[in-house]
N, C-alpha and C positions, 0 to 999 in steps of 0.2 A: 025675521029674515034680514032687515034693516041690520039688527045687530050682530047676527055673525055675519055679514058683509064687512061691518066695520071693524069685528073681533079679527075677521082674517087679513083685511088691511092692514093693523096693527102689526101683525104677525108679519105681513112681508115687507112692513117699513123697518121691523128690529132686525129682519134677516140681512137687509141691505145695511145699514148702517154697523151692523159686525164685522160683514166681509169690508167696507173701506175700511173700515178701522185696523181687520186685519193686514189687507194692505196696504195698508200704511206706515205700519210698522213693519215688514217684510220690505217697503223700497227703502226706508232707513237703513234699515241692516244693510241690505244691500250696497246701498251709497255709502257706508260708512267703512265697508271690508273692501271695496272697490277703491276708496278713498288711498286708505293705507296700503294695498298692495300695489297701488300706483307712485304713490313713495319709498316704500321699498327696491321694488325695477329700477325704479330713476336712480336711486340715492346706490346702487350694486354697477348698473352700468354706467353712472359718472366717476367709481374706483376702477372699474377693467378697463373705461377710456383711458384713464390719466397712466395707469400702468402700461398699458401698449403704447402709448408714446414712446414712452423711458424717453430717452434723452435727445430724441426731434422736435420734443416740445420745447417752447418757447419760454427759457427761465427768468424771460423779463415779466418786470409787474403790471403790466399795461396787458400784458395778455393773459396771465393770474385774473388781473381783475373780470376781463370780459369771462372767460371761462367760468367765475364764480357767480357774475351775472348772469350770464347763460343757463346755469345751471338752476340759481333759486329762481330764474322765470319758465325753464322750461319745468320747474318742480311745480310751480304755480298755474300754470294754464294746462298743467296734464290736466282733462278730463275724461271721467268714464262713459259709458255712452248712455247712463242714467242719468247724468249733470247734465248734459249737453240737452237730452230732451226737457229736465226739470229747468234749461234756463229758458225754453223757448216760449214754456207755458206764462200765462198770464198769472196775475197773482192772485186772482180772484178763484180759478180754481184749483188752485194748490190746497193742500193741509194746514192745519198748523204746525203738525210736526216738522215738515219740509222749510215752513215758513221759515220756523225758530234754527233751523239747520243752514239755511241760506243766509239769515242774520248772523250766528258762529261764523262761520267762514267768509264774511265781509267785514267783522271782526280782526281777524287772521289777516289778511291779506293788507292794511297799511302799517302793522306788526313787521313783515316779512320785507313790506317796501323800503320802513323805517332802518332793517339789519343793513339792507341791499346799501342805501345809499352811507351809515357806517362805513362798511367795511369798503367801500370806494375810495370814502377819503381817510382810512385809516393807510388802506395798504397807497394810495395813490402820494403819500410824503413819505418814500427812504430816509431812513436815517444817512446821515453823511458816512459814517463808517461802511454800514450794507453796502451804499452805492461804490464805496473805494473799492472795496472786497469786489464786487462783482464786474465792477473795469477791468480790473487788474486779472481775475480770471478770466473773461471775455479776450485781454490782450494775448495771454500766457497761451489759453486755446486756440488763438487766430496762430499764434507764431508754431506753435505743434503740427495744424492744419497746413500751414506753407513747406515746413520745412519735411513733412510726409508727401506732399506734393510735388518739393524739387526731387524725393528720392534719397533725400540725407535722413541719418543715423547718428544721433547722438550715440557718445560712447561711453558705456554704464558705469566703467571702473576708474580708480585712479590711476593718471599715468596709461591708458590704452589712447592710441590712432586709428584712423581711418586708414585707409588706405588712399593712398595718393601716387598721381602719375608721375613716373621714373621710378618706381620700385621694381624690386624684384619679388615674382611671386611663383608659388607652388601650384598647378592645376590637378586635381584626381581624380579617378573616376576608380568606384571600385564595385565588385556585383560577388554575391558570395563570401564575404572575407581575401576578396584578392585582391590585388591595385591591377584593374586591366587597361588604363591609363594615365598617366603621371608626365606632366611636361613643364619646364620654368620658362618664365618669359617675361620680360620684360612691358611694366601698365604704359601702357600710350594711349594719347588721344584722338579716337577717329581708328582704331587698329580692332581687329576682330580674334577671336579665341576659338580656332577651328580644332576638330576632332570629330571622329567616326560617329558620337554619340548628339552632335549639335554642333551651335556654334555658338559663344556668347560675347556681346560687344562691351570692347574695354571701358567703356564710358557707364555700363550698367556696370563695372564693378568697382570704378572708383567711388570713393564715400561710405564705402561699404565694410564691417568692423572685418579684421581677420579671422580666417579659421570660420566662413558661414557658407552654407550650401546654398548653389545658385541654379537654377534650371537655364538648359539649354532651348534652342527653340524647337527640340523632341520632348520636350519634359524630361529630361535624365538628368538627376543632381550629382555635381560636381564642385568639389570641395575646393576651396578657395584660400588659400594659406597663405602666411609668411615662409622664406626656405628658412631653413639651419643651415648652421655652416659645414655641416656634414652634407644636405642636399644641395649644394650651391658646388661644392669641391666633385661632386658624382654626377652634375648634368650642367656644370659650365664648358667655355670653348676648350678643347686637351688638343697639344702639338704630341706630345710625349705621355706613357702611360702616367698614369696619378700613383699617389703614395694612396692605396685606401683611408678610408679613417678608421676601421681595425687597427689596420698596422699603423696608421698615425697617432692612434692612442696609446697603445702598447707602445711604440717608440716614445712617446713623452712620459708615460711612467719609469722607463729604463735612463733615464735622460736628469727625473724627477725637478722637470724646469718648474721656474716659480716666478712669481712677478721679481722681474727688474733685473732680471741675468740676462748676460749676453751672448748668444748663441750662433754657432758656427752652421751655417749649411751650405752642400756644393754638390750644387746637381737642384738647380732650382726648379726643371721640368715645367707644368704647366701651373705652378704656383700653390699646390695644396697645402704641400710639408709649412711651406712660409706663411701660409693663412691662419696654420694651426699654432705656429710658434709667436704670431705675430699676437695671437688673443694671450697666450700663455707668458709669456711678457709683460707685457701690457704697457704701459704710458711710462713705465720709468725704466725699462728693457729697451734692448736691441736686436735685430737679428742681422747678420751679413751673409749673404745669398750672392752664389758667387755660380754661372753658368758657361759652357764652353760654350755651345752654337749659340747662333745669331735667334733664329727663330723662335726657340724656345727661353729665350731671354725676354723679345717682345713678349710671347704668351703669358709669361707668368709675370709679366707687370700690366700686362691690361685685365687678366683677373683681376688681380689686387683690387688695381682703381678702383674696377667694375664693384667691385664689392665693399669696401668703403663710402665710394657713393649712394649704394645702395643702404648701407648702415644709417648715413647720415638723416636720408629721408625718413628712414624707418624709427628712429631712436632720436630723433632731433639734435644727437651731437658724434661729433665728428669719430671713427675710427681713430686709435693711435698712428701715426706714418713712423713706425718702427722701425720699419725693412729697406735694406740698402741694398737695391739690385745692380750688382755688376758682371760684367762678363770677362769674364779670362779665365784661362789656367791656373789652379792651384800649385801644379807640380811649378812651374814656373813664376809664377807671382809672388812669390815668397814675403816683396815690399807691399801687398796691399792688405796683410796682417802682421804686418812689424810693430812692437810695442804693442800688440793688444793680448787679452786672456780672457778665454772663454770657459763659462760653466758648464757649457757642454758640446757637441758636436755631433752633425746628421747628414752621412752621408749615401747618396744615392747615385750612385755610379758605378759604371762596369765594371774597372780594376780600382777600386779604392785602395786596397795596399800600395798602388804609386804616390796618392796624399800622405801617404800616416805620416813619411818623415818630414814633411813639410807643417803638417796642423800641429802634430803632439808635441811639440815643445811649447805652443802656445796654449796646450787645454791643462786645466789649473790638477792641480795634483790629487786623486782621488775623484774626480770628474769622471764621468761615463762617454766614451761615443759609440753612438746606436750605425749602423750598418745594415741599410734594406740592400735585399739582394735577392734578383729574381730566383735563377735555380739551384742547385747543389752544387755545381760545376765551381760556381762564383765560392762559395762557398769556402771550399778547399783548397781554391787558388787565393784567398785572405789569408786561408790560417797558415798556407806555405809559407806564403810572403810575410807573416810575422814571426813566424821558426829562424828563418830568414838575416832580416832584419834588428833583429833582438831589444824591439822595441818595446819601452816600459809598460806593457799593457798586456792585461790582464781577459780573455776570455772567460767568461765568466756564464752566458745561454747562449744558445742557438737553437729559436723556438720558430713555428710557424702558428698562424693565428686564423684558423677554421672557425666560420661562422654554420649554426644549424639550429636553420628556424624551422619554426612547428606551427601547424594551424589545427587552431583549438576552438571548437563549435560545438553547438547544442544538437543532439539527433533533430532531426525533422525526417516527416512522411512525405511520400507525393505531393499530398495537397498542399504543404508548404506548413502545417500545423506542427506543433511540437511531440515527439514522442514522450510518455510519460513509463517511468520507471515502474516494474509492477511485482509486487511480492510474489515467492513460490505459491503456489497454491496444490494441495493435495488431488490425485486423480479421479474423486469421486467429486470434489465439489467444482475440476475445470468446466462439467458442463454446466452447472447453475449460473457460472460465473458468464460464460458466455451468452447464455441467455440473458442475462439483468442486465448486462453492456450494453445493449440498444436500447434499455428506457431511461438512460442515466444520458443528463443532458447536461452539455459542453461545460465547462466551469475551468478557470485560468490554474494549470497546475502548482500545486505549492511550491516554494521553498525547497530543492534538492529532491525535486523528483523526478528531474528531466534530466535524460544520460546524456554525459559529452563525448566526443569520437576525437580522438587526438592523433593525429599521423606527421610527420615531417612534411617538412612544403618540397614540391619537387622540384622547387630550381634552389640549389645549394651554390653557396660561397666557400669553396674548402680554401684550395691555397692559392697564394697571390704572390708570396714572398715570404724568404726566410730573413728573421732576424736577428743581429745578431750585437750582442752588449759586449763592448769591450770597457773594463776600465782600467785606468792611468795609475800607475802605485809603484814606488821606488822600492827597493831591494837596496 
């Protein structure tokens, strides 16, 4: 009896000492895959922190350092919740396995302290070059950082401005392909930019490059531009109608002015025809602008100014002062073109056949002079007056010069989407095709597959004024 007592003792001291043994190597494993996925988490979420930073974080090395400190200590006191109980225990009833497991890892741990303090004083002495590099970028950002905060705009190309106060500028607002507002106006400081759609204040648009869309205090963009000289002659101050610049251009191709000639004009109006002769000229040219009223003598020299000073701001150098505006009578003034000769001659007045016999002895032989003239009437009270007259000059057109614009768009639907172009298709497969069209989903139409509608715009430029070339040629 004694001996299976002791035979069965035997038998539950092996059963016990299997199962520690078993687990005992089961908290190993455990502590050891616990171990490594605890390095893993750490060592995955210290790469998405440093990434979601991007560029808030701190690209100095004092803060590099702590973050790498940070890192291999928060790597080092991660533990699992198998450590934490395995450190509390005494060591007397621990394993040996655990023992020799806690001796590796205190091992380890003045290995890690050893990198830690390295890499402190490696990365803690910049090389002298790094440190200049990284001044000099720190500076270069601080000055980007102010100069986005005064609201200035460096400007990208060569040879481009800012815009600056005393310009003249273009305002527009357009919806659909139309211009449903367009006004010039003069940059001031403290001066506001009103219209139906907002308002915006001159001092937000100075600094600002040309030609960039600004919002109003509606949110509607409005284009912000330098004028041409074609919009400056169509929405400056007018005493008397303007010469279009149609017919301004058409008259200097019949004229065929070139730099450095000297050109007659009489009938200076509100200054157009002289702005356009005065570019076409240019610094080694003349023009002499000769006006009867008083009024429209002032107008077309405070254009001018207006516009050369605005030049000046714009281009940083000066307009040519070409144009010599006076006032008198041509029929009469005969002495304030004596001794001169002109390449060519533009006249804009009611009865011009009373000048011819006074200018045409001074326009040079084979010279052109252009003749705007509003209606037909004028017209044939010229060519009387040169039947007339038997003066050496040659009619040669009498053209008018009709503008006809078009507005050219891509279809759209209702909803504002583009329509897309769609091949015939035969009447047995229209209904398959109809059906596949709602499981077929959005995609940006190709290349030439969206139809455009083209019609005339309906505010039309026909006629303004007949033109008409006469030139000079002896017999």
């Amino acid at each position: 009896m004694a001996m299976q007592m002791s035979f069965a003792g035997l038998m539950l001291m092996h059963r016990l000492v299997r199962i520690s043994s078993q687990r005992q190597l089961s908290s190993r494993f455990i502590l050891h895959k616990c171990n490594r996925r605890q390095t893993r988490t750490f060592s995955t979420a210290f790469v998405n922190c440093n990434e979601n930073k991007g560029d808030d974080s701190d690209p100095s090395p004092l803060s590099s350092n702590l973050t790498f400190r940070q890192a291999l200590l928060s790597k080092r006191r991660s533990l699992s919740p198998l450590e934490r109980i395995s450190s509390l225990m005494p060591q007397e009833a621990m394993s040996p396995e655990v023992m020799q497991l806690r001796d590796e890892q205190n091992q380890e741990d003045p290995e890690e302290e050893a990198n830690i303090h390295t890499q402190e004083e490696h990365e803690a002495i910049p090389k002298e070059e790094d440190s200049e590099i990284h001044h000099a970028s720190d500076a270069a950002m601080e000055t980007d950082e102010q100069e986005e905060d005064n609201g200035l705009i460096r400007p990208t190309l060569p040879g481009e401005s800012l815009l600056v106060f005393g310009e003249l500028l273009v305002a527009e607002f357009r919806k659909k392909n139309r211009v449903e507002f367009k006004k010039m106006f003069g940059l001031e400081a403290g001066a506001r930019l009103n219209s139906n759609w907002g308002m915006i204040l001159h001092d937000d648009i100075a600094g600002q490059p040309a030609g960039r869309f600004l919002k109003t205090g509606r949110g509607s963009p409005i284009l912000i531009r330098r004028p041409s000289l074609e919009d400056y002659v169509l929405y400056m101050k007018r005493g008397p109608a303007i010469a279009y610049p149609k017919d301004a251009a058409t008259m200097m191709m019949m004229m065929d002015v070139s730099e450095g000639d000297c050109v007659l004009e009489s009938g200076s109006g509100s200054g157009a025809m002289s702005l356009f002769l005065s570019r076409a000229v240019g610094g080694k040219g003349s023009v002499l602008s000769v006006e009867v009223r008083e009024d429209h003598h002032k107008r077309a020299v405070l254009n001018y100014n207006r516009w050369r000073t605005a030049w000046s701001l714009r281009q940083r150098e000066e307009w040519p002062d070409n144009v010599q505006f006076h006032r008198a009578d041509l029929c009469t003034a005969s002495s304030l073109i004596a001794g001169q000769g002109f390449n060519a001659v533009a006249l804009d007045m009611v009865s011009p056949q009373l000048v011819l016999p006074t200018v045409i002895p001074h326009l040079h032989t084979g010279a052109v002079c252009a003749v705007y003239l509003a209606n037909i009437t004028q017209v044939i009270d010229l060519l009387e007056g040169l039947r007339c007259l038997a003066l050496p000059l040659l009619c040669e057109r009498i053209i008018e010069v009709p503008i006809r614009e078009w507005l050219v768009a891509p279809a759209l639907q209702k909803d504002g989407k583009y329509c897309v172009r769609k091949a015939p298709v035969p009447e047995g497969e229209q209904r398959e095709e109809t059906e596949t069209e709602e499981t077929i989903t959005e995609e940006p139409a190709a290349f030439g597959s969206v139809p455009y509608i083209a019609r005339p715009h309906p505010e039309q430029m026909s006629h303004t004024a007949f033109l008409v070339k006469l030139r000079k040629c002896e017999r």
